[in-house]
C-alpha positions in Angstrom: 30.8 12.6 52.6 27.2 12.2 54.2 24.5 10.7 52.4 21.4 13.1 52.0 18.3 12.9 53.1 15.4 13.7 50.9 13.1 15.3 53.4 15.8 18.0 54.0 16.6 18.6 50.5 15.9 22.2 48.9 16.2 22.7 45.7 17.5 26.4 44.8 16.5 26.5 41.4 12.6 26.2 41.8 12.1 27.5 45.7 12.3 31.0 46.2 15.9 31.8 48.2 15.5 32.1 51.9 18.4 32.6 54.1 19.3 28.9 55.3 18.6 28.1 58.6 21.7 26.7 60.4 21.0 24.5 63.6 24.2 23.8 65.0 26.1 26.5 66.5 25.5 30.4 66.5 29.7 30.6 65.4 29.9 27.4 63.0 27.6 25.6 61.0 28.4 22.8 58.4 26.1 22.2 55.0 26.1 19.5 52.3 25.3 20.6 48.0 24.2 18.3 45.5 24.9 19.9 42.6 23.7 18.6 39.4 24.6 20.5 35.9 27.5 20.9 33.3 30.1 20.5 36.6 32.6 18.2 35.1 35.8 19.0 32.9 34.7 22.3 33.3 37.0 23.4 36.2 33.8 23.3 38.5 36.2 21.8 41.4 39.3 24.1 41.0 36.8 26.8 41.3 34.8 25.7 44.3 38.2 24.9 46.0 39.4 28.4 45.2 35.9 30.4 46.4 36.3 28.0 49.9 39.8 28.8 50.4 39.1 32.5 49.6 36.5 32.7 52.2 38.5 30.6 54.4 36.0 27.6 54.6 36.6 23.7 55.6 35.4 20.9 53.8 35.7 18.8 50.4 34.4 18.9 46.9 34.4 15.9 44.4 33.0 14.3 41.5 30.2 11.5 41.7 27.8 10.0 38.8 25.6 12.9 40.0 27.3 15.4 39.5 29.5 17.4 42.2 29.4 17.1 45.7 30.2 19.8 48.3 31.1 20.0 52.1 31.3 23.3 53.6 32.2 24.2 57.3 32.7 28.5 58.7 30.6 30.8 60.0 26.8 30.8 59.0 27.2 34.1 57.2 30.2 33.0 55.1 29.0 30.0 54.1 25.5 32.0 53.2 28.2 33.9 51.1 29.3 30.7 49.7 26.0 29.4 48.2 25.4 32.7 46.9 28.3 33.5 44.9 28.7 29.2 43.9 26.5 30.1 40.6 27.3 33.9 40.1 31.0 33.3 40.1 31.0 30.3 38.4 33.7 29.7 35.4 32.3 30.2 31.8 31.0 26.6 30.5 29.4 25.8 33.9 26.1 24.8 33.9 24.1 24.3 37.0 20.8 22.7 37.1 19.8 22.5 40.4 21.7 22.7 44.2 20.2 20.9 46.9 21.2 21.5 50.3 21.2 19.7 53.2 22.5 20.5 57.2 25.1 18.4 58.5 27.2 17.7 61.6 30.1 19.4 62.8 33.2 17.9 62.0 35.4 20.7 63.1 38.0 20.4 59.9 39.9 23.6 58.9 41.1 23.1 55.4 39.1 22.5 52.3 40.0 19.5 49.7 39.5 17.8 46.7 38.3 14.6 47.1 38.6 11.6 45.0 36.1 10.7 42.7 33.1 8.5 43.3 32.1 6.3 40.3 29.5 4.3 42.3 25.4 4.4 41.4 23.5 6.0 38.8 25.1 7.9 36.2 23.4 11.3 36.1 26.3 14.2 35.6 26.3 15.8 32.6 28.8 15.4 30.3 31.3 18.2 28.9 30.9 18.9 25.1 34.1 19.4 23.5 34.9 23.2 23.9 37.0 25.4 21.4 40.8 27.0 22.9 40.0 29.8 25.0 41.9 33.1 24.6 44.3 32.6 27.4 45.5 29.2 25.9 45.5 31.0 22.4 47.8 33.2 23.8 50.3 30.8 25.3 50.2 28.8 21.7 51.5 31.7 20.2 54.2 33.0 22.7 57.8 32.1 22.3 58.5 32.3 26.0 55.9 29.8 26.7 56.9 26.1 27.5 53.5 25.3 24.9 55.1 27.4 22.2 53.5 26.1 19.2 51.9 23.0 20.7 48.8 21.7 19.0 47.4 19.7 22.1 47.2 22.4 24.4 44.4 23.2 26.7 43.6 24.0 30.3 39.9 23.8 32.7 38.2 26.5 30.5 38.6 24.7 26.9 39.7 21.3 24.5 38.5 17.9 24.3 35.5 16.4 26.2 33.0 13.9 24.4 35.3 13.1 22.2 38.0 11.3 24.4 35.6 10.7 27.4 35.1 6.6 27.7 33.5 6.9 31.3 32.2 8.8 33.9 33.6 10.5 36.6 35.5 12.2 34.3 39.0 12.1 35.3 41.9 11.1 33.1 42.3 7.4 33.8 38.2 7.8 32.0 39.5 9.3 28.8 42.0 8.6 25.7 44.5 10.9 27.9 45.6 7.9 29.9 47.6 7.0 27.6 50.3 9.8 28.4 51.0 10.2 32.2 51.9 13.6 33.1 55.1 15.1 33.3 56.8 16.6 36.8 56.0 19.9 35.0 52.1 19.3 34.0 51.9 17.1 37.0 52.9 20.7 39.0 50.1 22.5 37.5 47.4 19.7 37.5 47.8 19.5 41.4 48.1 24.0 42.1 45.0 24.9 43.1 46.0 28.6 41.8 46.8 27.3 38.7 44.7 27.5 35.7 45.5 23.7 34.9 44.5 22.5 38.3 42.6 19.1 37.5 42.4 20.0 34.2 42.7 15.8 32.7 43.2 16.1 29.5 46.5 18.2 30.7 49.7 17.7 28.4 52.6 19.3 27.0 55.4 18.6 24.3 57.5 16.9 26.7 54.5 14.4 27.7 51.4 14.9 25.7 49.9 13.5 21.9 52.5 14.6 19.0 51.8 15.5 15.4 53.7 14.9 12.4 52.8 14.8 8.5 53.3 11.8 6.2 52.9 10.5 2.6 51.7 6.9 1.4 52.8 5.9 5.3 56.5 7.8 5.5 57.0 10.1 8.1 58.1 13.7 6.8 60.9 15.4 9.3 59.9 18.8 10.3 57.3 20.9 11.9 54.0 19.1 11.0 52.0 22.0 10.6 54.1 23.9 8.4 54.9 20.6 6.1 50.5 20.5 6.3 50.4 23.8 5.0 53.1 23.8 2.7 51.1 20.8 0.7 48.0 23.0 1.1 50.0 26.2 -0.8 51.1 23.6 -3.7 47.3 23.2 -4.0 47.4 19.7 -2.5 44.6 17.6 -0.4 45.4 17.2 3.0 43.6 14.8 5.5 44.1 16.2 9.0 43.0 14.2 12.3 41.2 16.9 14.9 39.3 16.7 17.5 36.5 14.2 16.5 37.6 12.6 13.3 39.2 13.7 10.1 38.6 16.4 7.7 40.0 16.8 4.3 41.1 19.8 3.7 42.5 22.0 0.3 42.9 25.7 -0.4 39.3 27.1 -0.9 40.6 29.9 -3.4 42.3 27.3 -5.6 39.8 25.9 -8.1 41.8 23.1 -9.8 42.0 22.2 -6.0 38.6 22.1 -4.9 37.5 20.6 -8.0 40.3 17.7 -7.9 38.7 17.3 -3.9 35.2 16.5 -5.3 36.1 14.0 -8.0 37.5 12.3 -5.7 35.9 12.3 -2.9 32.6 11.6 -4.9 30.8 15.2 -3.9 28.8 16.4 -7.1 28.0 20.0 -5.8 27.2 20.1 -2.1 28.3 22.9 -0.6 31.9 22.7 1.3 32.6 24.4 4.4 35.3 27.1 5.0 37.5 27.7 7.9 39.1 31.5 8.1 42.0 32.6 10.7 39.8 35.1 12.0 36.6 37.3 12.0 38.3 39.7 9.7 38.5 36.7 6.8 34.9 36.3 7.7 33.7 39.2 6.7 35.2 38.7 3.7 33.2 36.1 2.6 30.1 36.6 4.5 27.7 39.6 5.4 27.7 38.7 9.8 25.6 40.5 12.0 27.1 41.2 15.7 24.8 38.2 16.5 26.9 35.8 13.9 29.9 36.5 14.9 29.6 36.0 19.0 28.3 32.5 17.5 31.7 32.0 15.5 33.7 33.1 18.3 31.8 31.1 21.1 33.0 28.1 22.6 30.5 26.1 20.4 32.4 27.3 17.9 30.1 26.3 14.8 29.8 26.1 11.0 28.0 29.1 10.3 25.9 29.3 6.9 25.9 32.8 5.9 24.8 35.1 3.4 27.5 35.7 0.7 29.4 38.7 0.1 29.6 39.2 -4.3 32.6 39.0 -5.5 33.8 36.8 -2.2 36.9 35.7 -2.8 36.3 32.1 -2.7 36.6 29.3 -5.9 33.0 28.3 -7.6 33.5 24.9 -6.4 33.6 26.0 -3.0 29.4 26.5 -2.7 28.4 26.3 -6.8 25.5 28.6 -6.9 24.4 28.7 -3.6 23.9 32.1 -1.9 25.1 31.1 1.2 28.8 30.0 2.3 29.2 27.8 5.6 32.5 29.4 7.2 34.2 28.4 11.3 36.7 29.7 13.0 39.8 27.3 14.3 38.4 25.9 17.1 41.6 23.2 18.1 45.6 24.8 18.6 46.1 22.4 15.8 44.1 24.4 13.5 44.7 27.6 14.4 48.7 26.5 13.9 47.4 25.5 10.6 45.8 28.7 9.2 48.8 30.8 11.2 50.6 29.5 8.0 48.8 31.9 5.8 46.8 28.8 4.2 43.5 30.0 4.5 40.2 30.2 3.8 40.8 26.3 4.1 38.2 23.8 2.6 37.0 21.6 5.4 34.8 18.6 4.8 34.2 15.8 6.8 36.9 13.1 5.9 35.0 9.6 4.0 33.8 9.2 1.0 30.2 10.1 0.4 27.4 8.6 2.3 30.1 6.6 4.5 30.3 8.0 8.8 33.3 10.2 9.8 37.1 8.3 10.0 38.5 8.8 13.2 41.5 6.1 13.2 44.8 6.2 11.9 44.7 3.1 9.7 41.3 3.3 8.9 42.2 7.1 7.6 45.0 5.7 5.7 43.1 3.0 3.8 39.7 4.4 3.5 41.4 8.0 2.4 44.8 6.5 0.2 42.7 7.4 -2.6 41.5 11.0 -1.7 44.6 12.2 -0.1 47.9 13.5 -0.8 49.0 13.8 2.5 48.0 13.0 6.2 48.0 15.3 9.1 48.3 13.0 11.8 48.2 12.8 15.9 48.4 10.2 18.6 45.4 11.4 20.7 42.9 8.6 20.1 39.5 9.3 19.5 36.6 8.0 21.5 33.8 9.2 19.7 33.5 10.5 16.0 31.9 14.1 16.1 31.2 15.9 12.9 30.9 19.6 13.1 27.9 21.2 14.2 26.3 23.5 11.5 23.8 26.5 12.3 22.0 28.3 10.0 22.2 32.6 10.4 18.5 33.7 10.5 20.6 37.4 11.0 18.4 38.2 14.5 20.3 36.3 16.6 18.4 32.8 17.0 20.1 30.8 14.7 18.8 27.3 13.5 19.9 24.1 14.3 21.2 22.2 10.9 23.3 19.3 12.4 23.6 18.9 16.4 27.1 17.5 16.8 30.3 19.0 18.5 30.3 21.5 21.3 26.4 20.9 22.1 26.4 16.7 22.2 26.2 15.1 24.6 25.0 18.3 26.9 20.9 17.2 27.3 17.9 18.8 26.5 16.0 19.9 30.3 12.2 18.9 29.6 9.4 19.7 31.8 7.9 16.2 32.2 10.3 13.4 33.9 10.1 10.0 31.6 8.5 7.4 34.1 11.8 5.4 33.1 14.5 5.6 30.8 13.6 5.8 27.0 15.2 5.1 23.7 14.4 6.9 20.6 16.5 5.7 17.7 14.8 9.0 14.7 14.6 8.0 11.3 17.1 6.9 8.6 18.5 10.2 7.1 20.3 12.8 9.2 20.1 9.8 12.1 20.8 11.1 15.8 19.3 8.8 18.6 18.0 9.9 22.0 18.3 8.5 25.5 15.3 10.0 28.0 15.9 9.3 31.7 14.5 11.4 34.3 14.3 15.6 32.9 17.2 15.0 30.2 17.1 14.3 26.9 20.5 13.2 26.0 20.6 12.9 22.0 23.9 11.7 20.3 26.1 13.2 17.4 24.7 13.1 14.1 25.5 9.8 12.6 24.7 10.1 9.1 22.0 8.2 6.5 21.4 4.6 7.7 21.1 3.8 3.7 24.7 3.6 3.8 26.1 0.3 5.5 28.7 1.6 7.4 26.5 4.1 8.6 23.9 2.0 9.7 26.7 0.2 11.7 28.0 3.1 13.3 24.2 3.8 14.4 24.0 0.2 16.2 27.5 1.2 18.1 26.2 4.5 18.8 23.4 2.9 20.7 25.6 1.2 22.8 27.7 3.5 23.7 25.4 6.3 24.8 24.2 3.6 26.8 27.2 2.1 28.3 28.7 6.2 28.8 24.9 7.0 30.8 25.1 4.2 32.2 21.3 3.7 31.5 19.5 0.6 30.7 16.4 1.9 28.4 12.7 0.0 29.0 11.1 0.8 25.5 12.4 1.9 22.5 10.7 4.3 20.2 10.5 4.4 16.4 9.6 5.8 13.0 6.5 4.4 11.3 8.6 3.7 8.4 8.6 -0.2 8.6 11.0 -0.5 6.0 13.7 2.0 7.9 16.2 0.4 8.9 16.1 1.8 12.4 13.0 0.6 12.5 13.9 -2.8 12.2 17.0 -2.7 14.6 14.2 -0.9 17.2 12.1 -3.9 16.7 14.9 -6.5 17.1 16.3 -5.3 20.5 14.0 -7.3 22.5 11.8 -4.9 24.1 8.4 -3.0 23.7 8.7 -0.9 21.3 6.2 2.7 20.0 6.0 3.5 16.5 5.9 7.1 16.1 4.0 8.7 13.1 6.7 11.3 11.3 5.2 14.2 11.4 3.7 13.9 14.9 7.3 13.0 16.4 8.7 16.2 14.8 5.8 18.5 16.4 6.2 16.8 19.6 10.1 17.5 19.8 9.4 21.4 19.3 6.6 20.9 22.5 9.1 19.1 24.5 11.8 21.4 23.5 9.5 24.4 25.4 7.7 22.5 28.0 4.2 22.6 25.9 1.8 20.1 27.4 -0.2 20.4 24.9 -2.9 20.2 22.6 -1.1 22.3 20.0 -1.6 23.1 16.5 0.4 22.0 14.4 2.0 22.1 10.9 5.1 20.0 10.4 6.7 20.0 6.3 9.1 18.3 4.7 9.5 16.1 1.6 8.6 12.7 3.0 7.4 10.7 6.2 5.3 7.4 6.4 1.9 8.2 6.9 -0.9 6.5 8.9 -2.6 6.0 5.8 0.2 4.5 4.4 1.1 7.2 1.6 3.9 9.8 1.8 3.3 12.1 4.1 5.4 15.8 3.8 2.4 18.7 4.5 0.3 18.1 7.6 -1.3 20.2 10.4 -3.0 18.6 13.1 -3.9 19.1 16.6 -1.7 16.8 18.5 0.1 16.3 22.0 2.0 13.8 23.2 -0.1 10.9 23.3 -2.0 11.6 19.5 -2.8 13.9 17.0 -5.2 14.5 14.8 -4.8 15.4 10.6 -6.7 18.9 10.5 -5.5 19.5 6.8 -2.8 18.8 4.7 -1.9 19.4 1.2 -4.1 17.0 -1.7 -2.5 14.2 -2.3 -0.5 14.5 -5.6 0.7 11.1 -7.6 4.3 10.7 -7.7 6.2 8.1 -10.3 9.7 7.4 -10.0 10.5 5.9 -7.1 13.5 7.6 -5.1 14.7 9.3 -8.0 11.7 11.4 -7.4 13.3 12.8 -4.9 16.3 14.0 -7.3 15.3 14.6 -10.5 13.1 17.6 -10.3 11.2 17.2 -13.3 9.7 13.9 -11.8 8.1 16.1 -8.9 7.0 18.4 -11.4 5.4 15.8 -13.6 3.3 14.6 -10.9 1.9 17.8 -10.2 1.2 18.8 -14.1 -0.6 15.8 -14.2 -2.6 16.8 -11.2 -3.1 20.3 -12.1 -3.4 19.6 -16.2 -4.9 16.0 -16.7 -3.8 13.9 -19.2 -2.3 16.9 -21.2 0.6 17.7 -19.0 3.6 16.8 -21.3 2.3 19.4 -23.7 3.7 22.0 -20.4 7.1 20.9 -20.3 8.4 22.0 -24.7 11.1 24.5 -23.3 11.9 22.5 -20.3 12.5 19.2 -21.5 15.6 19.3 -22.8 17.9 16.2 -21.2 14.9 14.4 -20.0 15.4 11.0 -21.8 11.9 10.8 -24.1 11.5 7.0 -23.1 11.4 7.8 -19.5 8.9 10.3 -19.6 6.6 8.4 -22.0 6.8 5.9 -19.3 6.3 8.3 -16.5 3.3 9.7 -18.6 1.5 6.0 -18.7 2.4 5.4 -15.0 0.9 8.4 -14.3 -2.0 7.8 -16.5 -3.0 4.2 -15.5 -2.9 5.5 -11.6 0.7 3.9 -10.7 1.9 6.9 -8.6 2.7 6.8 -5.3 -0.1 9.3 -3.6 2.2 12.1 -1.6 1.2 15.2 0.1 5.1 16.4 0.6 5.4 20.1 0.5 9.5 19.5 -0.8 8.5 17.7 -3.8 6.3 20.7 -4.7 8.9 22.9 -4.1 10.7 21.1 -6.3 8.3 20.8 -8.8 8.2 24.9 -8.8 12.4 24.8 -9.3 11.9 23.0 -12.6 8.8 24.6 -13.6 11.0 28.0 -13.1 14.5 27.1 -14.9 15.9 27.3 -11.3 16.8 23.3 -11.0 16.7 20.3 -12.8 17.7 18.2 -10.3 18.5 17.7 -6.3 22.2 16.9 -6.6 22.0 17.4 -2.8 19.1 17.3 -0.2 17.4 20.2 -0.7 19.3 21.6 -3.2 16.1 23.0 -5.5 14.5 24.5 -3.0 17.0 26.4 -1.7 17.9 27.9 -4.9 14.0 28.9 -5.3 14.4 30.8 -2.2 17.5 32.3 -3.3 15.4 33.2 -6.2 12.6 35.0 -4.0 15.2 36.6 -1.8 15.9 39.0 -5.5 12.0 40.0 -6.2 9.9 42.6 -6.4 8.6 45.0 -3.1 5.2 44.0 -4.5 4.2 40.6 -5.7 0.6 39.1 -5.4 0.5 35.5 -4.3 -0.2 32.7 -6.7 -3.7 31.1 -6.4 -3.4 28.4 -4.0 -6.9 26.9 -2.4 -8.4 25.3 0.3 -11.6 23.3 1.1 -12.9 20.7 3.5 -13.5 17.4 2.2 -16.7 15.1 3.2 -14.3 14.0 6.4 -13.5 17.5 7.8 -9.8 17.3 6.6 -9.1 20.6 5.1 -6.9 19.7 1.7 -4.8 22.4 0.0 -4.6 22.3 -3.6 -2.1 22.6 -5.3 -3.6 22.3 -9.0 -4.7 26.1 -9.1 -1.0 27.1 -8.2 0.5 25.5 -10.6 -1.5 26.4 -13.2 -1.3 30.3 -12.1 2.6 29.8 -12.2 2.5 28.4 -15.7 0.2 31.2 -16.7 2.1 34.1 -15.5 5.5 32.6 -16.6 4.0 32.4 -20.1 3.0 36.0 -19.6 6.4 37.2 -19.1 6.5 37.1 -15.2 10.1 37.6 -14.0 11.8 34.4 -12.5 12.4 35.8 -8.5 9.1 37.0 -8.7 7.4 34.3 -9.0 9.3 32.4 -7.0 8.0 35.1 -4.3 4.8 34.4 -5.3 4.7 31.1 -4.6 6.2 31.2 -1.3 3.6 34.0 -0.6 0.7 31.2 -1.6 1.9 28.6 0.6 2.5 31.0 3.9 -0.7 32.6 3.4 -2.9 29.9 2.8 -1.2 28.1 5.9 -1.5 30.1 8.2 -4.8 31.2 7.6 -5.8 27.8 7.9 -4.2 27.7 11.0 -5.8 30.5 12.6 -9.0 29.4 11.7 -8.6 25.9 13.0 -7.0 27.5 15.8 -9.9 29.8 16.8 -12.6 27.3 16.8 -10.6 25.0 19.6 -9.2 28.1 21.7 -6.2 27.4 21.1 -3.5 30.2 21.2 -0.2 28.1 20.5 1.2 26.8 17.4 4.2 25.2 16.0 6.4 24.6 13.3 8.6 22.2 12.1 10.2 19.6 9.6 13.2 20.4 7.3 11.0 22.9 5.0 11.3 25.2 8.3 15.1 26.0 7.1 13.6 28.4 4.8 13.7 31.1 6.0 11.2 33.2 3.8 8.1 31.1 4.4 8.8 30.8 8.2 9.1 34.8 8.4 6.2 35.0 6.6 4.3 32.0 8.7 5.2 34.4 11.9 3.9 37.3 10.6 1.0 36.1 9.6 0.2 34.0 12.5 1.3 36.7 14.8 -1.3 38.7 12.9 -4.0 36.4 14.8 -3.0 36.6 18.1 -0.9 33.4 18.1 2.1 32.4 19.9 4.9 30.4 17.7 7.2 27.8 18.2 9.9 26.6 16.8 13.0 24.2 17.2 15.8 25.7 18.9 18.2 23.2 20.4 17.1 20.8 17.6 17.2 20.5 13.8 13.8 21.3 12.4 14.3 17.9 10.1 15.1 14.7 10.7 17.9 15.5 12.9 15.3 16.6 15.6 13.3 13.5 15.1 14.0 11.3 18.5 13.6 13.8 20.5 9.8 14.0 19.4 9.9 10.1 19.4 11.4 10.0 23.2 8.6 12.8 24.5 5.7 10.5 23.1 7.2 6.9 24.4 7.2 8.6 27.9 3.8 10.0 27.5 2.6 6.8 26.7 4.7 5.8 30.1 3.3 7.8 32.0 -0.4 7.2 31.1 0.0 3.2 31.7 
């Protein structure tokens, strides 16, 4: 194939279409596409083969580190007809983003071929994220006729594994965990039909050739059908760990209480929520109240944990989601699981397979030594695993834009398109809790799976192989590394020791800056990013700030008044430690005489030291706006303690969700200190929400109340600070932007003023999101050098 040449280069996605001007014959012309995109694993050649044959064209097509590259020879108008219909036509999970066409010479060929793949240069093609079994391989799982009668590795071009077996690009078998099972005369048939639905599809396989299954106990191999020995373990209300497509789960009955319960002793899960997988839709709505919106997510190829709102009465055990109003539900997404629930077994429980705190187990033995003590059985396969991808979890906002709680399988590795090219390629490594890391090289962002809370040793370690292989798979060699502030994070520290320059990133600025990158905002914006801690220039916690910031800085316009906090970490789980800080703040030395009816299982020696810590100044200063929620859960009766991330606040929203039409905000104030920062106070709140919960106030409404406060006062603070720089954008982010009440209530207010929102949308709003703010500020700095 010729090289191209970049002064005759078009690209079609930013130049208006203009009928191609041909300059070789009147009767036959010959052009060359660069086409760049989601065009591998996808069945991107089969179907450009198929449209050239169809139109009787001559030429090639293969794969490249690029992307795809095309050859075309016919008559001008058919190959005009060729260009036009090679996006309109083109299968399902193709994704082009950009064609460029050049004119080549005449080479008088009449037949069109697949070429062989090119795996010299630059990596630059995007890489297929694992996709859930599409309806026509659904339908040959479940046939009796059919040679793939009940096989749980099927798949075909349109659907299975990607990331997850993918160990280099191009992607072609011998570059995936496939290679280990050469095709049968059968498979080998379909791979090489151009007609056929299998044609290059590599991870192609059948019973006679393909990965097996089978079921065993403490290492024994049980005869029989694997699926049905799974799900007969599951009925006797056993704990099954089951190897799919990017690790294990664990799995028991979610209506059997003495199972789920047994599945949290042991696996060292207090009370965060589990999630559910049903056979079908139908199960869904069972459990969940799903808008048209929800359930094209659970059906898409993405194929997600959804959290939804939950039906009363759902017929699910306590354990599942102990009082939460939501339950996280999927659909099988593998033939493996969808053999599995065919058994009648469901709704299943399916958590990710390790311990607590510990990253995902993807290996046989490792399953079999880390799990021994979890489970009863093992569903196992022989497909290895390159990659460990957890589950990707969105959060129903019921209007059909759903937000981003964990990034992970079916949207990783596929990259985020920004606006601005990096001057040269970038690596942002986020923070230490919900870690993802990001590699920036030309208009992609390329961010990894989730990879868990770098607290954790093994999790840490996973982080430092993660790095290397995002790497080694782009085949990119970064320049500069970005960071968190944090210089006790541990990914800090690994940033700093990789030998190269490194940018510290401020928090709260990285997580405004990924939203901006996210939509192409250049900037300055205002900003107000929340969440329960960050590391702040200043050096105190950080968790409530709005500034005006772009890429390259921001500036603190207000945030809330600093608050002391004693404790340490276990601030950040014991509820009544949040709240303690802000009584003290709000009631002086006189706080403990707040907490009578509340105090019951606080140890009376901890909070008498508490009380002289806070007394003789010892607290931490923090300006968090999740230890404040917090604060309010205790205050309220709602929570005593985070036995997850997030746990209190969630259930104060829950709360609001039940109150009154009609419910007057608690007093919350602001003023401008002798700097200019504007400081929100949260003293008066507090002391209103005692008030009217010693009047008699109802629980949810007050809970409304304060969420009013907070979204009011915000986001008239915004619109004032707004106004008086002309500015018409703002954004939002940080994990407090999961709930869902005060960022309704943000937009409407702010909408109010005549201001344009953002948000996160192919991102978690928390920490998750975090490198991709970090990689959009090292390439500002880049590009200003």
């Amino acid at each position: 194939m010729a090289e191209f040449a970049a002064g005759a280069i078009v690209d079609e996605q930013t130049t208006p279409r203009r009928r191609p001007h041909f300059q070789m014959t009147e009767e036959r012309c010959r052009i060359g596409l660069r086409v760049q995109g989601r065009v591998q694993g996808v069945g991107f050649r089969p179907y450009v083969y198929r449209l050239a044959h169809d139109l009787g064209l001559a030429g090639g097509v293969g794969n490249d580190l690029h992307g795809a590259f095309i050859e075309v020879e016919g008559e001008p108008a058919t190959v005009s007809t060729f260009v036009r219909r090679l996006r309109a036509d083109a299968p399902p999970l193709v994704h082009i983003s950009s064609v460029r066409r050049e004119n080549l010479a005449l080479k008088g060929e009449t037949s069109f071929r697949i070429e062989r793949s090119d795996a010299g240069g630059e990596q630059e093609a995007e890489i297929s994220p694992d996709v859930a079994i599409c309806a026509d391989c659904r339908r040959e799982l479940l046939n009796p006729a059919d040679r793939r009668y009940r096989y749980p590795f099927i798949n075909c071009t349109n659907c299975g594994p990607r990331y997850s077996i993918v160990q280099g690009l191009p992607y072609d078998r011998a570059q995936t965990t496939m290679r280990h099972f050469p095709m049968c005369v059968d498979c080998r048939s379909e791979y090489d039909d151009p007609l056929n639905r299998r044609f290059h599809a590599q991870p192609n396989a059948c019973p006679n050739c393909g990965p097996r299954a089978w079921f065993e106990r403490d290492g024994i191999v049980e005869p029989g059908d694997a699926m049905r020995l799974a799900a007969a373990s599951l009925a006797a209300g056993e704990i099954v760990a089951i190897k799919g497509l990017g690790g294990f789960h664990l799995a028991c009955r979610g209506n059997l209480e003495a199972s789920v319960r047994r599945l949290r002793q042991r696996k060292g899960r207090d009370a965060k929520p589990f999630a559910l997988m049903v056979p079908d839709l139908e199960a869904a709505h069972r459990l969940t109240r799903l808008t048209a919106a929800d359930e094209a997510l659970l059906t898409g190829w993405h194929a997600p944990i959804l959290l939804a709102s939950r039906r009363a009465g759902a017929p699910v055990a306590d354990g599942v989601a102990p009082e939460n109003a939501r339950l996280g539900i999927m659909l099988p997404y593998t033939p493996l699981h969808l053999l599995l629930l065919g058994e009648g077994t469901g709704p299943l429980v399916m958590t990710s397979a390790n311990p607590s705190d510990e990253p995902l187990c993807a290996d046989l033995d490792e399953a079999r030594r880390r799990l021994a003590d979890i489970a009863d059985g093992f569903l196992m396969h022989d497909r290895d695993i390159a990659r460990r991808v957890d589950d990707t979890v969105l959060l129903s906002d019921g209007n059909g834009a759903p937000i981003v709680v964990r990034r992970s399988r079916g949207h990783v590795p596929t990259p985020i398109r920004l606006a601005a090219p990096s001057p040269a390629p970038v690596l942002a490594v986020g923070g230490d809790l919900k870690g993802a890391i990001c590699m920036y090289r030309g208009h992609d962002a390329v961010l990894s799976e989730h990879l868990g809370d770098f607290e954790n040793p093994a999790a840490f370690r996973n982080f430092i192989g993660a790095i290397e292989r995002l790497r080694s798979l782009l085949r990119v060699s970064p320049t500069i590394v970005a960071h968190d502030l944090h210089p006790s994070y541990h990914s800090s520290r690994h940033a700093q020791s990789l030998g190269l320059p490194t940018i510290p990133v401020q928090h709260h600025h990285a997580h405004l800056a990924g939203v901006m990158a996210e939509h192409g905002l250049s900037g300055p914006v205002i900003g107000l990013a929340a969440d329960g801690t960050g590391y702040g220039s200043d050096g105190a916690i950080w968790g409530c700030e709005l500034m005006l910031a772009d890429y390259r800085d921001f500036e603190r316009l207000a945030s809330l008044r600093y608050v002391p906090l004693a404790g340490g970490d276990a601030a950040a789980r014991s509820t009544w430690l949040a709240a303690a800080g802000h009584l003290f703040n709000a009631c002086g030395q006189e706080w403990p005489t707040q907490l009578p009816e509340l105090s019951d299982g606080i140890d009376p020696k901890h909070l008498s030291l508490i009380a002289q810590r806070l007394a003789s100044g010892q607290g931490v200063p923090t300006s968090s706006l999740g230890r404040l929620f917090d604060a309010a859960a205790f205050l309220l009766g709602i929570a005593g303690e985070n036995r997850y991330e997030g746990e209190a606040a969630m259930r104060l929203e829950w709360q609001a969700r039940k109150a009154s039409t009609t419910i007057s905000p608690l007093a919350f104030e602001a003023a401008r200190d002798p700097s200019g920062l504007v400081l929100w106070d949260s003293a008066p709140l507090i002391r209103d929400l005692l008030r009217r919960r010693k009047g008699g106030a109802v629980t949810e409404d007050l809970a409304m109340a304060f969420h009013a406060a907070l979204a009011d006062c915000f986001a008239a603070t915004m619109a004032e600070e707004a106004e008086a720089r002309g500015i018409s954008r703002v954004v939002l982010s940080g994990g407090c932007m999961l709930n869902r009440i005060l960022v309704h209530r943000l937009r409407e207010r702010l909408e109010r003023s005549g201001l344009r929102i953002y948000v996160n949308s192919a991102v978690p709003p928390g920490d998750g999101g975090l490198a991709l703010g970090q990689a959009a500020v090292a390439a500002s700095h880049l590009a200003r050098q």
